[in-house]
C-alpha positions in Angstrom: 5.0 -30.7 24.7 6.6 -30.7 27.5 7.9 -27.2 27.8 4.4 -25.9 27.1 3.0 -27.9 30.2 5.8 -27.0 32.2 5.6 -23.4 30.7 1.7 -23.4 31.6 0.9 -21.0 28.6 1.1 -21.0 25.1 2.5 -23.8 23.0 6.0 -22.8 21.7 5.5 -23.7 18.0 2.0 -21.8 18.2 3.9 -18.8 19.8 6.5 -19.4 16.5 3.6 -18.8 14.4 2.3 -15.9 16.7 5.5 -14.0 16.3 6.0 -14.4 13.0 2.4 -13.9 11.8 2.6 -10.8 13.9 5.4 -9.5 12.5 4.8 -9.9 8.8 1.2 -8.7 9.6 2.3 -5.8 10.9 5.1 -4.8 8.1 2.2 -5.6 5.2 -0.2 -3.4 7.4 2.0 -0.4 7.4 3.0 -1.2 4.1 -0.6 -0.6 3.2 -1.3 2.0 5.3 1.8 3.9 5.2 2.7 4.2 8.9 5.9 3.0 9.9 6.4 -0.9 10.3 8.7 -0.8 13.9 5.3 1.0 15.7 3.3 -0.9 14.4 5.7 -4.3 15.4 5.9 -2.8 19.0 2.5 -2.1 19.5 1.3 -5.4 18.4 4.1 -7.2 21.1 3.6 -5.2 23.7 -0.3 -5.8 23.4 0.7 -9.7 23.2 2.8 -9.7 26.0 2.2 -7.5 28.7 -1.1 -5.9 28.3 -2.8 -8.7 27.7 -0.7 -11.8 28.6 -0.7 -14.2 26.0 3.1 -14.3 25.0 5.4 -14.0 27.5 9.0 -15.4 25.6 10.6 -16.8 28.6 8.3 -19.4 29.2 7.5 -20.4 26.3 11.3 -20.3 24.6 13.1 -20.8 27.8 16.8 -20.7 28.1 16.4 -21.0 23.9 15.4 -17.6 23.7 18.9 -15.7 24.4 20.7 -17.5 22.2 18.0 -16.9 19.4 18.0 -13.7 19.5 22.0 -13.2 19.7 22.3 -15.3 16.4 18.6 -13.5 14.8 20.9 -10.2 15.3 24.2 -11.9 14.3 22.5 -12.5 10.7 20.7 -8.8 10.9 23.9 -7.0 11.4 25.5 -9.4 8.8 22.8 -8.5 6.4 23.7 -5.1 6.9 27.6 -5.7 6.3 26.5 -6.9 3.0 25.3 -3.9 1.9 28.4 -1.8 2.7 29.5 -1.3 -0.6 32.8 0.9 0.0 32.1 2.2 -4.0 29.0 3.7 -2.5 30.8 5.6 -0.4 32.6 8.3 -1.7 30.4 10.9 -1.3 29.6 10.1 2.6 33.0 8.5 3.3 34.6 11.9 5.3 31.1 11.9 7.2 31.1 8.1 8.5 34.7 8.4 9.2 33.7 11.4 11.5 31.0 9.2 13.1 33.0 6.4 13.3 36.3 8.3 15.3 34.9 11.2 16.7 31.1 10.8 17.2 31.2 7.5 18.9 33.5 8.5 21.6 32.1 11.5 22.1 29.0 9.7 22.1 29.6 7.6 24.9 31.1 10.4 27.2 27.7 12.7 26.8 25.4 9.3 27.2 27.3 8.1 29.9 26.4 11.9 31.8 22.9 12.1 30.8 22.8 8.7 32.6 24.5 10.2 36.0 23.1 13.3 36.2 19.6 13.1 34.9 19.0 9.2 35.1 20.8 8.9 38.4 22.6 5.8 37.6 25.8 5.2 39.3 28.7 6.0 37.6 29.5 2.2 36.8 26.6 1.6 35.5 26.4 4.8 33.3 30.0 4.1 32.1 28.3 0.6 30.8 25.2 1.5 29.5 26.8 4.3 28.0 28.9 2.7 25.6 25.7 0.6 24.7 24.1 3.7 24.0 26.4 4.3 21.2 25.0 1.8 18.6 21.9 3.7 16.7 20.2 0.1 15.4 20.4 -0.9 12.0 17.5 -3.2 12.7 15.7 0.1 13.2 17.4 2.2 10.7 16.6 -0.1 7.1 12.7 0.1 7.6 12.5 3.5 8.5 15.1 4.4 5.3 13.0 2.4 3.5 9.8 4.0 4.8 11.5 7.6 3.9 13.3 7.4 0.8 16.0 9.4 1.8 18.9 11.6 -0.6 21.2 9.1 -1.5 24.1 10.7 1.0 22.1 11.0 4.3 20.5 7.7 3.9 24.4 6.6 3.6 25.2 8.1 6.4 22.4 7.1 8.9 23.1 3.3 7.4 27.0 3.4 7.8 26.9 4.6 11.1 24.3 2.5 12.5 25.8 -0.4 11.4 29.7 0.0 12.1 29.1 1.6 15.6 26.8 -1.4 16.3 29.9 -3.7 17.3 31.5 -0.5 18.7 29.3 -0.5 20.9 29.0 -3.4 22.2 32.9 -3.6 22.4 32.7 -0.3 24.4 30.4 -1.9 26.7 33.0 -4.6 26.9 35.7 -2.2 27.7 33.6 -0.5 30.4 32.2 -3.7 31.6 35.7 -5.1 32.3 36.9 -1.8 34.3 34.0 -2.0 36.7 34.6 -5.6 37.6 38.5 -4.9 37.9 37.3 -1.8 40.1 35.4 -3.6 42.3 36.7 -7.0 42.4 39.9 -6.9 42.5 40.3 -8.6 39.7 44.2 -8.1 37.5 43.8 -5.5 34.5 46.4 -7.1 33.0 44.4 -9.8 32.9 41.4 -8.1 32.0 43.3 -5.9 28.9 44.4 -8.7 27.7 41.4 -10.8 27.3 39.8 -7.8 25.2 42.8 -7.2 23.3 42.7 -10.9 22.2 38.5 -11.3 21.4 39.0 -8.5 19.3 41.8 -10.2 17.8 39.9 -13.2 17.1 36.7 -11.3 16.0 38.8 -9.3 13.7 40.7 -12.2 12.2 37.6 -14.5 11.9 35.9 -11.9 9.9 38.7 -11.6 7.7 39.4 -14.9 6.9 36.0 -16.4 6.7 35.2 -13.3 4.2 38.0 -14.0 2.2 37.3 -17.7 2.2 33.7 -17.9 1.2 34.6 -15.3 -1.3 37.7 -17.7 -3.0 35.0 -20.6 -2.5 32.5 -19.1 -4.0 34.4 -17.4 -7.0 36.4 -20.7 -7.6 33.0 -22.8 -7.8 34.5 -24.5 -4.6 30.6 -24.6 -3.9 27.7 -25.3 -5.8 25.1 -22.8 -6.7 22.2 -24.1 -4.8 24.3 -24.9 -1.3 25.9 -21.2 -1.1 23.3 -19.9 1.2 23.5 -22.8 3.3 27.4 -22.6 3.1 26.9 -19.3 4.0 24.4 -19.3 7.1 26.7 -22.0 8.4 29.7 -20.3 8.5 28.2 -16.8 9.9 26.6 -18.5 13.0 29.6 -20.6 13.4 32.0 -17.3 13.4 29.6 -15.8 16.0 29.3 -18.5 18.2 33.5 -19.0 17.7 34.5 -15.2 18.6 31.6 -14.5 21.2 33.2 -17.6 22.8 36.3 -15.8 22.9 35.2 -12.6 24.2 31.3 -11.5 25.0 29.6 -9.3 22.0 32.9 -9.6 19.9 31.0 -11.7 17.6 28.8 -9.1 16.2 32.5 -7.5 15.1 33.3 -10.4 13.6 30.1 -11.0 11.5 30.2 -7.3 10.7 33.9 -7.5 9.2 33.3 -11.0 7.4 29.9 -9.0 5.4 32.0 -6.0 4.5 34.8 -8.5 2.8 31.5 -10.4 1.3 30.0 -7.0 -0.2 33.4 -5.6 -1.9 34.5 -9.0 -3.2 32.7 -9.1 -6.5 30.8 -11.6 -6.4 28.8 -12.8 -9.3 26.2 -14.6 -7.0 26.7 -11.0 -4.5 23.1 -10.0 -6.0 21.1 -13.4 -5.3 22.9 -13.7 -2.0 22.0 -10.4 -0.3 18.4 -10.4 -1.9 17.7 -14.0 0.1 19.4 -12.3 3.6 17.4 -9.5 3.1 13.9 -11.8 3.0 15.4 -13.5 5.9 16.3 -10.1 8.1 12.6 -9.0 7.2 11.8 -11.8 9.2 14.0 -11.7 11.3 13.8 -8.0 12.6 10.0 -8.6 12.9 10.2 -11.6 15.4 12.7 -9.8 17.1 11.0 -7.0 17.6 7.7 -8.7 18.7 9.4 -10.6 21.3 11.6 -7.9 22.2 8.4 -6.0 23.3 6.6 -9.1 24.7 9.4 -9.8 27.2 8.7 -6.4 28.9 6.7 -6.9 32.3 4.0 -5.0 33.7 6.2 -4.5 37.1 9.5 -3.5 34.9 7.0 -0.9 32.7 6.2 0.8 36.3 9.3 1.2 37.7 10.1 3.9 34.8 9.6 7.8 36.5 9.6 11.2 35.2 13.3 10.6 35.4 13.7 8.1 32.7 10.7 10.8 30.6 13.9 13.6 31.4 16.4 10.7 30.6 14.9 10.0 27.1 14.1 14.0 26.3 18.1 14.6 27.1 19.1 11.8 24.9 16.7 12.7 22.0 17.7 16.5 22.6 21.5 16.7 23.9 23.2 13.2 23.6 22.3 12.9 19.7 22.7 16.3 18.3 25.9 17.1 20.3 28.3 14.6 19.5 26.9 14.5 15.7 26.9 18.0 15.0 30.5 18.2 16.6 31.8 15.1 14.6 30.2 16.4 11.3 31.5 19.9 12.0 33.8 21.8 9.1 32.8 18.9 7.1 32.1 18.8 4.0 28.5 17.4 5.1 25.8 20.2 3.8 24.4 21.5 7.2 20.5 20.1 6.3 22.3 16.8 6.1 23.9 17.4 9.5 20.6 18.7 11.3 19.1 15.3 10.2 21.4 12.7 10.9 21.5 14.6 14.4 18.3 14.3 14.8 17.8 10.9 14.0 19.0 8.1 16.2 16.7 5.2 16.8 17.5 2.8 18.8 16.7 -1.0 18.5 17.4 -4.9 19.1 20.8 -4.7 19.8 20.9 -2.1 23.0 18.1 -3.5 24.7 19.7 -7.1 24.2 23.1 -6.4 24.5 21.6 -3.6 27.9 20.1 -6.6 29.7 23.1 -8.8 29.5 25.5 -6.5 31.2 22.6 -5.1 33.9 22.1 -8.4 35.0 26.0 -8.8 35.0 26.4 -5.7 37.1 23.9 -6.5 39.5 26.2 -9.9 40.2 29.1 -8.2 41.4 27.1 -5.3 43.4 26.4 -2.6 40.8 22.5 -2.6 42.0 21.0 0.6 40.3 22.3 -1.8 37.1 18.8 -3.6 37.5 17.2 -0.2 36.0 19.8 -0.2 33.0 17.1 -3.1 31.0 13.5 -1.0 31.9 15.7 2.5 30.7 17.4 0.8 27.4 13.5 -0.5 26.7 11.9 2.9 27.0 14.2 4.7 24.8 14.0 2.4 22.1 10.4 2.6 22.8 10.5 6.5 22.4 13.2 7.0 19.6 11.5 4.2 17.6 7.6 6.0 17.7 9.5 9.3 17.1 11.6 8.6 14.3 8.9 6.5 12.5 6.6 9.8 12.8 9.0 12.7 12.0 11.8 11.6 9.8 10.1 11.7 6.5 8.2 15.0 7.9 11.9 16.3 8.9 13.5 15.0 5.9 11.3 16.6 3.5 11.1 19.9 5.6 15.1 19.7 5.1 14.8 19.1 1.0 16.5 15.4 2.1 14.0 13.2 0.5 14.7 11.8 -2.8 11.2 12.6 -4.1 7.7 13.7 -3.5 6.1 12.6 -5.8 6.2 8.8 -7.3 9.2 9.5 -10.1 9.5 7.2 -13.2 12.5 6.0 -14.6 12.0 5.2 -18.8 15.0 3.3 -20.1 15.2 4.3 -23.9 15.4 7.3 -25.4 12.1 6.5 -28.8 9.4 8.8 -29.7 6.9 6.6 -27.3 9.3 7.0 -24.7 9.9 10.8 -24.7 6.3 11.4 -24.9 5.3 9.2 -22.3 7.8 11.2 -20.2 6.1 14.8 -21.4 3.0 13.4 -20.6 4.0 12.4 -16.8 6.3 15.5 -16.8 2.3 17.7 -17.2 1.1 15.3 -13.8 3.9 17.1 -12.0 5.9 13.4 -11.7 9.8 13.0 -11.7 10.8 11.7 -14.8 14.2 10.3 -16.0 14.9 8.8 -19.4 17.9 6.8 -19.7 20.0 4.9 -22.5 23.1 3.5 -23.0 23.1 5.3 -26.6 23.7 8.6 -26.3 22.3 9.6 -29.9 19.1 8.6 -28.8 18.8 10.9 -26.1 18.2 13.9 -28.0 15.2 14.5 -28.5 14.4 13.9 -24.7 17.2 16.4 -23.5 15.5 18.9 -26.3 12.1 18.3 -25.2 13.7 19.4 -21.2 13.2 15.7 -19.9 15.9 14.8 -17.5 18.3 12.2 -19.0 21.1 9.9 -17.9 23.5 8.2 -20.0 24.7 5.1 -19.5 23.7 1.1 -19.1 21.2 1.6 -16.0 22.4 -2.5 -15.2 25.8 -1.0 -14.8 28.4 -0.4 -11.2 27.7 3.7 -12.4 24.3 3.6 -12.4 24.2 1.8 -9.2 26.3 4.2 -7.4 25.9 7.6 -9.4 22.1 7.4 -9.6 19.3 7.7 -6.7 16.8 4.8 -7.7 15.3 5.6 -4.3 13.9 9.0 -6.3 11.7 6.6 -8.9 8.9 4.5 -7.6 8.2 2.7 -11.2 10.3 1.4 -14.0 9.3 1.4 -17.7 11.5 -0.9 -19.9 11.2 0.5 -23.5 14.1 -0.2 -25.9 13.8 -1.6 -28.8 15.9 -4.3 -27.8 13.0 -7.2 -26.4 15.8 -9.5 -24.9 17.5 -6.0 -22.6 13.7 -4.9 -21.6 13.6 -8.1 -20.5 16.6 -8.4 -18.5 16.6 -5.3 -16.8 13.0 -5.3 -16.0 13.9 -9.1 -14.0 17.6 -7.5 -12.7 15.5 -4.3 -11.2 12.6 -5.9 -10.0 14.1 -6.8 -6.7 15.0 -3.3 -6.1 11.9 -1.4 -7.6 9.6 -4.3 -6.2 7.7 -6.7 -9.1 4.7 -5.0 -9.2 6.3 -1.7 -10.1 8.3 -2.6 -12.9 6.9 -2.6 -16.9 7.9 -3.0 -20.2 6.5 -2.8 -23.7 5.5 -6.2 -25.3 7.4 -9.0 -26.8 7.2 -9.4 -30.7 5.9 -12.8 -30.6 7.5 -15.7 -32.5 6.1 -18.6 -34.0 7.9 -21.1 -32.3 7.0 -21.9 -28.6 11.2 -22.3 -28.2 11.7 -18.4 -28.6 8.9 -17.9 -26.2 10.0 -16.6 -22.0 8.5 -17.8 -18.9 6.1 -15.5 -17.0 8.8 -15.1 -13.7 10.8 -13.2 -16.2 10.3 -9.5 -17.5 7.9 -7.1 -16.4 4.3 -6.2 -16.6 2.5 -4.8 -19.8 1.5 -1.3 -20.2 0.0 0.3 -22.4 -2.5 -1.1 -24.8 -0.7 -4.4 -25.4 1.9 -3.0 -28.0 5.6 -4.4 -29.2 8.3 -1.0 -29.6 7.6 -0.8 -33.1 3.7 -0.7 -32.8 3.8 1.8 -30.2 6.0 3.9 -32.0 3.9 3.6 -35.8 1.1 4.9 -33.7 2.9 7.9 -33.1 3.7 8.0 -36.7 0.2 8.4 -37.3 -1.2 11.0 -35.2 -1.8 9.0 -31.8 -0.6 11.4 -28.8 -0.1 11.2 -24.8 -3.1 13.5 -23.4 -3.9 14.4 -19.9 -7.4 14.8 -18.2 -8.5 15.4 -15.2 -11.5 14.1 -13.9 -14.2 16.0 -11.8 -17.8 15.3 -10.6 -19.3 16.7 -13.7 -17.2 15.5 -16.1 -16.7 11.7 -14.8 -14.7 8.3 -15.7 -17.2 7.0 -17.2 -18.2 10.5 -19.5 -14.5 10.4 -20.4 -14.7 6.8 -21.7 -18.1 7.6 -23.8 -16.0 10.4 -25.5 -12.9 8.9 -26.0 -13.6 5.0 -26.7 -10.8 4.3 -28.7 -8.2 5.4 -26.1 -5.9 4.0 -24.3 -5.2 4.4 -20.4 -1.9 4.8 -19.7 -1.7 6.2 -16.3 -3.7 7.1 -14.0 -2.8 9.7 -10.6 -5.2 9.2 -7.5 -6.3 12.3 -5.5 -3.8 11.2 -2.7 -1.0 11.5 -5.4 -0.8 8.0 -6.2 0.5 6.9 -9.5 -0.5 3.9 -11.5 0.8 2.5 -14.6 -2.0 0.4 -16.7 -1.7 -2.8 -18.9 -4.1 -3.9 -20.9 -5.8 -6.2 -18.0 -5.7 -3.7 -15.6 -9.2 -2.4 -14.5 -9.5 1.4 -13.1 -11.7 2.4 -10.4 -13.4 6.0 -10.5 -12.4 6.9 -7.4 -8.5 5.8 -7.9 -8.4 8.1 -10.9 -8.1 12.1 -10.3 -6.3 12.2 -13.8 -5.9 10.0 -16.7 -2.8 10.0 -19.1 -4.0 7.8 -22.2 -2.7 7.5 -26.0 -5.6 8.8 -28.1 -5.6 10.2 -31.9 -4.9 13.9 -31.5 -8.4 16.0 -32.2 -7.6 16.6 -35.9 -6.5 12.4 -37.0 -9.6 11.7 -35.5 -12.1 14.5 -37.2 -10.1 13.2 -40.7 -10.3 9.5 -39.4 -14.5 10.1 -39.0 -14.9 11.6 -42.4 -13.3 8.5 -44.1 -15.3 6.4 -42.3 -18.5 8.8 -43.3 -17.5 8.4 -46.9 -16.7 4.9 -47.1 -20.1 4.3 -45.6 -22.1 6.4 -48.1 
């Protein structure tokens, strides 16, 4: 307790809870209201912190809070090494490359002039921040492609770069960094070359071999199942703190490197591992952010002008698109592709941290217009971060870049129940995509027009070859029980739980053949194994679609049809749900129905049966 008396505010393990309350609040809130989650994170810390003073980081954390956030981007930037799958990149590989060689430098030349001649910063100070400006934020760039649902190539490309250019960046910062004090100190470039020559050697080599290592460990059962994420966070923060020891920033290289061995290694635990580091950088990216935004002062938000306003317009404008569009140019990048990618570069964690380091560095050996570097770096995150979440799923679309309008479904097997499901959705206007790994029972989908894939949807192909981002919900429909079930608990990570179904388990007698509730996926439908499904089919059930008005009502539509079952039902805002037989419908969630019901003449037969066996 004796920080928070000495700190006279807020008790650090409350403002733990704060932040973290704050930013999962603010993720579930845009989740639910479909704004984008980094607004919403920067709104709520800036109101914290400097509008109405209840959090302000550096007292409360202290000298802690630096080396917090260093390691909370460490893991971030690791996270996203992880998911650098060199497979997926074929398509976008010429594109990142281009980035990588040509955008970056050029990157850092036009950033550093937008900094001298519309900023006014010295040219020490632009040369700095400049090669800062070079990193794009992955912290920023995974809930906003997450938000979009992006092609499967653009959202590559915006994800490569902003994670491989985030070390570069930093390293370029470095570089300049180390010119300016040999400039104006005096100090040997020998000296100085070879100190960056050497923590990138480190960083690189550290990377390597701790990549390579946890990989042998891991594949030789060198560690047990239920210590590899520990195994793992413990090596990451100690190859950070080892190579930033070395040489300043070099560490983020190094954690960069060692998740890019991690992700093309093969791993059978790869899946479990990157799903727990991606819980963890949800968390992560939200604390950071809120604190990011709650360190800002009232005094540093006044000292920004109408030149920083120009500063941020030239970036947004100029310092993007240029060096984007002239990397990406006689590519073989579609130009839609290029216009967005050039038009989208948020910035996040990393520059501002990474900004305030070296301004207060510069300042310490006479660089003083380096004391505006930190209030500049904060206002165009702040900017590119409220622009980005706004336009790039307006741009996107606009370009023909998003995966999908509308909420697709993916069906995986190719039955009767299956290919009329998918006509049924295919008359609601939805995306549909049936898939099986037997190609004979394909046929009738592919005659009926439906849009098929063939293959093993749990393979490497379907991974890499097909844009999951395109389908919001999963049916599982084979008439295999035990595959349904596995590939509705494989893809629910990805799809998210509650948007993943299958048809029901044929029940056994014995309680041994029976499967825990945490497997498979929900029921849809009216309760109904493969087989029944299908029979009802067989005699005369159909898929039919209705839409629903003020005069002709939910509840008129369950009078008249009482025997049917609701399948589906599309909101008036587009949204689609999928119906078990637990599932309740509200009237004003429905603006059309999809339900199995006995086609018009079953039924008129099934009457007069019922007629005659009466009398």
């Amino acid at each position: 307790m004796a920080i928070a008396a000495s700190a006279g505010g807020l008790d650090p393990v409350l403002a733990f809870s704060l932040v973290g309350g704050l930013g999962v609040g603010s993720q579930w809130l845009a989740w639910k209201l479909r704004l984008p989650a980094i607004v919403l994170m920067l709104a709520a810390g800036l109101i914290i912190g400097p509008v109405l003073g209840i959090l302000t980081p550096s007292e409360q954390f202290g000298d802690m809070l630096s080396p917090m956030v260093a390691i909370a981007v460490a893991i971030i930037l690791f996270e996203g090494g992880l998911t650098l799958n060199l497979h997926s990149l074929r398509d976008a590989a010429v594109g990142v490359r281009r980035l990588v060689f040509i955008g970056a430098p050029l990157g850092w030349l036009v950033s550093a002039l937008a900094l001298h001649l519309v900023a006014g910063l010295s040219w020490e100070s632009s040369a700095v921040f400049g090669g800062i400006m070079i990193v794009t934020g992955p912290t920023v760039i995974a809930p906003l492609l997450r938000q979009a649902r992006l092609s499967k190539r653009p959202a590559q490309l915006l994800q490569w770069e902003a994670i491989v250019n985030d070390p570069v960046g930093a390293l370029a910062a470095v570089l300049a960094f180390e010119v300016v004090v040999v400039l104006e100190t005096a100090t040997g470039g020998v000296h100085a070359v070879q100190q960056l020559v050497t923590g990138i050697a480190v960083a690189s080599a550290l990377g390597l071999a701790a990549g390579w290592g946890i990989a042998r460990a891991f594949r030789q059962a060198y560690v047990p199942e239920y210590m590899k994420v520990p195994v793992l966070f413990v090596v990451l923060i100690g190859v950070f703190a080892i190579s930033d020891s070395v040489l300043h920033e070099s560490g983020l290289l190094a954690v960069t490197i060692m998740g890019l061995w991690i992700a093309n290694a093969d791993l059978p635990s790869y899946a479990e591992l990157r799903r727990f580091k991606e819980h963890a950088t949800v968390l992560l990216v939200s604390g950071v952010f809120i604190l990011l935004a709650a360190g800002m002062s009232l005094e540093t938000l006044m000292t920004l002008d109408a030149s920083a306003a120009l500063f941020v317009a030239a970036v947004i404008l100029v310092a993007r698109p240029f060096p984007v569009l002239t990397a990406l140019a006689f590519s073989n990048v579609p130009w839609r592709e290029r216009l967005l990618v050039a038009f989208t570069g948020p910035r996040g964690v990393v520059l501002v941290a990474v900004a305030g380091l070296f301004g207060e560095r510069l300042v310490e050996i006479g660089i003083e217009d380096a004391s505006r570097i930190a209030p500049l770096a904060f206002a165009l995150v702040a900017a590119t971060v409220v622009l980005h979440g706004f336009t790039l799923t307006p741009l996107a679309r606009a370009l023909g870049l998003t995966a999908s309008s509308a909420p697709g479904v993916m069906i995986l097997g190719g039955s009767r129940w299956s290919v009329a499901l998918a006509e049924a959705l295919t008359k609601l206007d939805l995306p549909v995509t049936i898939a099986d790994p037997n190609h004979a029972h394909l046929r009738a989908a592919r005659e009926a027009g439906i849009n098929t894939w063939f293959g093993d949807i749990l393979s490497e192909a379907a991974e890499h070859k097909l844009e999951l981002a395109a389908y919001e919900k999963l049916v599982c429909a084979t008439d295999n029980d035990a595959y349904n079930t596995l590939a509705a608990t494989d893809l629910a990570p990805e799809f998210g739980r509650e948007h993943v179904y299958q048809l029901k388990r044929v029940k056994h007698a014995s309680s041994r053949h029976s499967l825990p509730a945490t497997l498979g996926g929900r029921a849809i439908g009216g309760d109904q194994t493969f087989f029944e499904a299908n029979a009802r089919l067989a005699e005369g059930w159909e898929f039919r679609v209705t839409q629903l008005t003020e005069e002709f009502t939910l509840d008129d539509w369950r009078e008249k049809n009482p025997e049917a079952v609701v399948t589906a039902a599309l909101g008036p805002n587009g949204t689609l749900r999928l119906l078990g037989p637990k599932d309740e419908i509200r009237a004003k969630d429905a603006g059309q129905l999809l339900a199995l019901m006995l086609a018009r003449d079953e039924r008129k037969e099934a009457q007069l049966n019922g007629g005659q066996a009466g009398g």
